[in-house]
C-alpha positions as CSV (number, residue, x, y, z in Angstrom):
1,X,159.4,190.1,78.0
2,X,156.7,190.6,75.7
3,X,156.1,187.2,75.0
4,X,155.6,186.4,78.9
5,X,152.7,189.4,78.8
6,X,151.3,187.8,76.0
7,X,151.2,184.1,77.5
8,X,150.1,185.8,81.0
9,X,147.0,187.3,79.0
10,X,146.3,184.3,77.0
11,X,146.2,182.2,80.4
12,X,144.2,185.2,82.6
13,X,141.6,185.1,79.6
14,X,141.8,181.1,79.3
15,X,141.0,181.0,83.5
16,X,138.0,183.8,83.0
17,X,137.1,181.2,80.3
18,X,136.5,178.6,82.5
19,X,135.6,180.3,85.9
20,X,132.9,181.7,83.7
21,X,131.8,178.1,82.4
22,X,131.7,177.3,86.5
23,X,129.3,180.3,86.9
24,X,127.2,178.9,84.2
25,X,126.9,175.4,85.4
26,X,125.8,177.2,89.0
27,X,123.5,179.4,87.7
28,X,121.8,176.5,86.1
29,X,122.0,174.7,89.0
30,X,119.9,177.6,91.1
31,X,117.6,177.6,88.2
32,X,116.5,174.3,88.4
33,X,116.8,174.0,92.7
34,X,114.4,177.4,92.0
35,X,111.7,175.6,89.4
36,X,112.0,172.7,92.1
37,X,110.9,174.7,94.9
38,X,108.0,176.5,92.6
39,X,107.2,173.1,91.8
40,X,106.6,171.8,95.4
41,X,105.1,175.0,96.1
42,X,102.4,173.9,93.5
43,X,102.2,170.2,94.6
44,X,101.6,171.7,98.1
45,X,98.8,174.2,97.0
46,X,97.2,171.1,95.5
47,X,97.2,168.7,98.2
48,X,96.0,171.6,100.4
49,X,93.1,171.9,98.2
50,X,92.6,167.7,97.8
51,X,92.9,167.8,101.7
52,X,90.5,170.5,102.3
53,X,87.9,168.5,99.5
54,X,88.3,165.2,101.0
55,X,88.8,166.0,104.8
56,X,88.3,162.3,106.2
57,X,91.0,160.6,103.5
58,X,94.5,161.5,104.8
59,X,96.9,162.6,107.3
60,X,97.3,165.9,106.2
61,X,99.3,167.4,108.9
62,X,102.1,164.4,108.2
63,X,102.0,165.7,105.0
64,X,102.8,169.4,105.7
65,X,106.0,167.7,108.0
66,X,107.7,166.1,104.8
67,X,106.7,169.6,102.8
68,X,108.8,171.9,105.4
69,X,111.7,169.7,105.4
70,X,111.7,169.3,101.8
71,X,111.2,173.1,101.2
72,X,114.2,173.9,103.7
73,X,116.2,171.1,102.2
74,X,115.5,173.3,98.7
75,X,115.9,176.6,100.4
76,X,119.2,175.3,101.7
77,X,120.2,174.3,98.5
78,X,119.4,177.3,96.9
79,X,121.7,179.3,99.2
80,X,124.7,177.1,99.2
81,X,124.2,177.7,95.3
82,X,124.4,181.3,95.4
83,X,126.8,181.6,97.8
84,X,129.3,179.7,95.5
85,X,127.6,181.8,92.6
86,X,128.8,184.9,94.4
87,X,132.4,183.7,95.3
88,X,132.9,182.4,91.5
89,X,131.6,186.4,90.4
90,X,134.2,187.6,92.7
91,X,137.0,185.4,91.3
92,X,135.9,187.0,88.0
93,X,136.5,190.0,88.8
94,X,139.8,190.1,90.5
95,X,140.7,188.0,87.3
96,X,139.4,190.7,85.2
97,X,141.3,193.2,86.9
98,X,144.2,191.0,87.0
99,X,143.7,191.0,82.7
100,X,143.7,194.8,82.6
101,X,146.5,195.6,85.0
102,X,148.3,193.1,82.0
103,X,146.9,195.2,79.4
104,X,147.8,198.5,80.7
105,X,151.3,197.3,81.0
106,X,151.7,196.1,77.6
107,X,150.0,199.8,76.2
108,X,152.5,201.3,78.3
109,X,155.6,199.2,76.6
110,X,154.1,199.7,73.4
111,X,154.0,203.5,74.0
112,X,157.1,204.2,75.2
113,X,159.1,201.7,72.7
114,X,156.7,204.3,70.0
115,X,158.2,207.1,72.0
116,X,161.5,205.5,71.7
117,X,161.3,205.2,68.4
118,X,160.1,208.6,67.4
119,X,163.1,209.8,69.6
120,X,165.4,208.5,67.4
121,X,163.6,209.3,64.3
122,X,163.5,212.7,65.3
123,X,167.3,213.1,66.4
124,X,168.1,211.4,62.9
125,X,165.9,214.0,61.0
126,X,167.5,216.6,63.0
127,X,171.1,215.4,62.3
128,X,170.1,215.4,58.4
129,X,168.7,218.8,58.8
130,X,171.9,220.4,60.3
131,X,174.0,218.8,57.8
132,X,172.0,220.4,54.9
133,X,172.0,223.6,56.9
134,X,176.1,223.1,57.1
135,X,176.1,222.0,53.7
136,X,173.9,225.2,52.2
137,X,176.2,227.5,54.5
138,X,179.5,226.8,52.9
């Protein structure tokens, strides 16, 4: 029985393992989708500024089209990212609790096999103590 706790808390910590790799490859992931969005922010600040410069060069307002559906594409992005961010934090920490509700279970075998022990040390040290005291009387 104390193997099977052992191999449930070596699998519980190998699966917090990996959900944890997941949660780094999606934290990533919004890091980048965010840097893209700062970065088309920027390109859009520019063109603003080359549009308002050169007023007769360009259609700017086709421009400002393809910017909002890219920046919503990005946005979009970003929230499907941190939704899954979110559900792979909660798998965490039912997982975590999963690994302590293992742990306390094992402190509580190991404590009362102690207690078990000391039981019968105790009932041993109090069976050689009356035989001295029977031993002394007579």
């Amino acid at each position: 029985m104390k193997n099977s706790l052992k191999t449930l808390t070596r699998i519980q910590k190998f699966n917090i393992d990996e959900q944890r790799k997941l949660l780094t490859e999606q934290l990533t992931r919004e890091e980048e989708l965010i840097k893209a969005l700062a970065d088309l922010n920027w390109q859009f600040e520019q063109e603003k500024e080359f549009s308002r410069s050169h007023s007769g060069l360009g259609d700017f307002g086709l421009y400002v089209k393809k910017y909002m559906a890219a920046r919503d594409d990005l946005e979009t992005r970003i929230n499907a990212v941190r939704q899954k961010i979110a559900a792979i934090r909660e798998v965490i920490a039912d997982l975590f609790k999963e690994q302590k509700t293992y742990e306390i279970v094992d402190d509580n075998r190991r404590r009362a096999a102690q207690k078990e022990i000391d039981a019968k040390e105790q009932k041993m040290l109090d069976e050689i103590g009356t035989n001295t005291y029977i031993k002394r009387k007579q």
